[in-house]
C-alpha positions in Angstrom: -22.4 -8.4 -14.7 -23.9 -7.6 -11.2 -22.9 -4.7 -9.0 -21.5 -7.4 -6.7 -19.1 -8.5 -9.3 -18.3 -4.8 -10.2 -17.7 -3.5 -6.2 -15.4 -6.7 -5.4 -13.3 -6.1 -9.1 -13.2 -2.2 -8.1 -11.5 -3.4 -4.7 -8.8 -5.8 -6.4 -8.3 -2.8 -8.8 -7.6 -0.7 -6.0 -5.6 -3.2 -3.6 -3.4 -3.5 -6.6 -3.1 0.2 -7.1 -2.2 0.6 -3.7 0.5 -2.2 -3.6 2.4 -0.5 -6.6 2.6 2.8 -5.3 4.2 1.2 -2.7 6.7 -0.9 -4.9 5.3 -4.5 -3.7 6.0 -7.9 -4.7 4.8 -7.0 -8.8 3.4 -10.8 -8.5 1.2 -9.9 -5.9 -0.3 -6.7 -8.1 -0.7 -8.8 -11.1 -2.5 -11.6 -8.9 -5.0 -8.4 -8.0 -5.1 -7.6 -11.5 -6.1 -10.6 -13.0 -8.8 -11.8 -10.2 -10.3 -7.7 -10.8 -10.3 -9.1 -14.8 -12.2 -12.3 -14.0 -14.2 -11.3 -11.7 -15.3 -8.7 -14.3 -16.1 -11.3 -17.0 -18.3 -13.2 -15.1 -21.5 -13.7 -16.4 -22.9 -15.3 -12.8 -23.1 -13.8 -9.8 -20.1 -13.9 -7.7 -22.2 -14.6 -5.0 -23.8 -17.5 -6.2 -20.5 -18.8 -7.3 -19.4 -19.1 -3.7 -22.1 -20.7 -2.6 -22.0 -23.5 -5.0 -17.7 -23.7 -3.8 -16.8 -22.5 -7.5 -14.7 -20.2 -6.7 -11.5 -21.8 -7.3 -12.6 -22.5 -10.4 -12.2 -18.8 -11.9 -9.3 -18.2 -13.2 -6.9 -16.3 -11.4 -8.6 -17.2 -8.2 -6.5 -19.0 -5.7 -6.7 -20.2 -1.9 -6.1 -16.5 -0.8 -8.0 -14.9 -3.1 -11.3 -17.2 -2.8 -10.7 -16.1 1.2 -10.9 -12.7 0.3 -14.0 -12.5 -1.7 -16.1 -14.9 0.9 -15.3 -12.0 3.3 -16.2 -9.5 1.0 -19.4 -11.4 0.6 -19.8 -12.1 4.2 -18.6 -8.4 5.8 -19.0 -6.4 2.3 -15.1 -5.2 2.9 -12.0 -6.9 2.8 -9.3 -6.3 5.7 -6.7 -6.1 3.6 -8.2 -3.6 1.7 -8.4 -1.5 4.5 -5.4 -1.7 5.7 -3.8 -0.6 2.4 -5.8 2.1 2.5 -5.0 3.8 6.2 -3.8 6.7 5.8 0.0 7.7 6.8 0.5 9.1 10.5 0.9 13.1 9.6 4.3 12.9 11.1 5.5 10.7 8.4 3.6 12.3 6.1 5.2 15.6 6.7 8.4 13.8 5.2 7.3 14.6 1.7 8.3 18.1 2.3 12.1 16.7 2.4 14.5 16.9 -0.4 14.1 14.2 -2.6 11.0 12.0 -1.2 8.0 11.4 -3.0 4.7 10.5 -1.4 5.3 7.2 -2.9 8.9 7.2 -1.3 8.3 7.8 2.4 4.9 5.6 1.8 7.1 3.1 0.5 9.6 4.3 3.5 7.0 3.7 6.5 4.9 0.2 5.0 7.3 -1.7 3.4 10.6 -0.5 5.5 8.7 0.0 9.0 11.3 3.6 9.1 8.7 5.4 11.6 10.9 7.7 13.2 13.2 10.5 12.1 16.1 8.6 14.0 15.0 5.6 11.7 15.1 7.8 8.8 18.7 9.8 9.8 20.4 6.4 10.6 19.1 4.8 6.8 20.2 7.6 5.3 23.7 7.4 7.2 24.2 4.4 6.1 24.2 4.7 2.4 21.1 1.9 1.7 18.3 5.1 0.7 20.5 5.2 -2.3 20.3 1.9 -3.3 16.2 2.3 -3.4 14.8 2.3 -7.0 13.1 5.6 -7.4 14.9 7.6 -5.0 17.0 10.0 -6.3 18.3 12.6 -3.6 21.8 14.1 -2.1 22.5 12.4 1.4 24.0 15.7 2.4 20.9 18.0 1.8 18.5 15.3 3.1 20.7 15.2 6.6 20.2 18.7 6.8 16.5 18.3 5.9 16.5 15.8 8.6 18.3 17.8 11.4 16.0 20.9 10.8 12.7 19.2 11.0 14.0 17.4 14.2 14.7 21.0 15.6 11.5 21.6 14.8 9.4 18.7 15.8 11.4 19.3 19.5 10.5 23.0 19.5 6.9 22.3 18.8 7.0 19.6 21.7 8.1 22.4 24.0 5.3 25.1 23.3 2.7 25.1 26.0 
């Protein structure tokens, strides 16, 4: 196996990774999965495989994937990759400290939901839908509150010279 073949597996690993924590399609993660797994078991180079338009031919390895892996052999990074990987704005990321969200919750919250505000946030919780989010487990009531004092807070902060 070549370190070409390893580095390009590790990414899949990792874009897959990434996509559960934040409770993506679980087709797309095994899709990741398996192209990491064949990838892995090569015995050629994947290079050398795309130059010779095999690509297709692996298994697990479809339209979108074969377009991923001739821009990892092309740029040595894949977009999507990197875009899984950005890190949260620390405003959202502050939402962690509320009652009853998880990293994986407010990650799940901000990519997947687009809730970028605290307005967003207050108006899905008003509604009754946070509930109805697997993995969420939290008292509407205390998370308002939550809600209302880190909005004093976020104001106050705006205010300080």
């Amino acid at each position: 196996m070549t370190d070409t073949n390893r580095r390009l597996a590790g990414l899949f690993q990792s874009m897959a990774d990434q996509l559960e924590a934040r409770r993506e399609n679980p087709h797309r993660i095994r899709a990741y999965r398996r192209a990491a797994e064949s990838v892995l078991r090569l015995n050629d180079d994947i290079a050398a495989i795309a130059r010779h338009g095999g690509l297709k031919d692996i298994s697990g390895i479809g339209k979108d994937l074969a377009a991923k892996i001739e821009e990892f052999l092309k740029t040595g990074s894949i977009q999507a990759y990197e875009q899984l990987h950005r890190p949260l704005p620390s405003a959202i990321a502050a939402w962690t400290s509320l009652p009853g969200l998880t990293d994986v919750a407010v990650q799940h919250l901000y990519f997947r939901l687009g809730i970028v505000t605290l307005d967003d946030l207050e108006a899905l919780v008003r509604s009754h839908l946070l509930r109805t989010l697997p993995g969420i487990i939290v008292r509407e009531e205390d998370l308002l509150t939550a809600i209302r004092i880190l909005k004093a807070k976020v104001k106050e902060e705006d205010l300080q010279p």
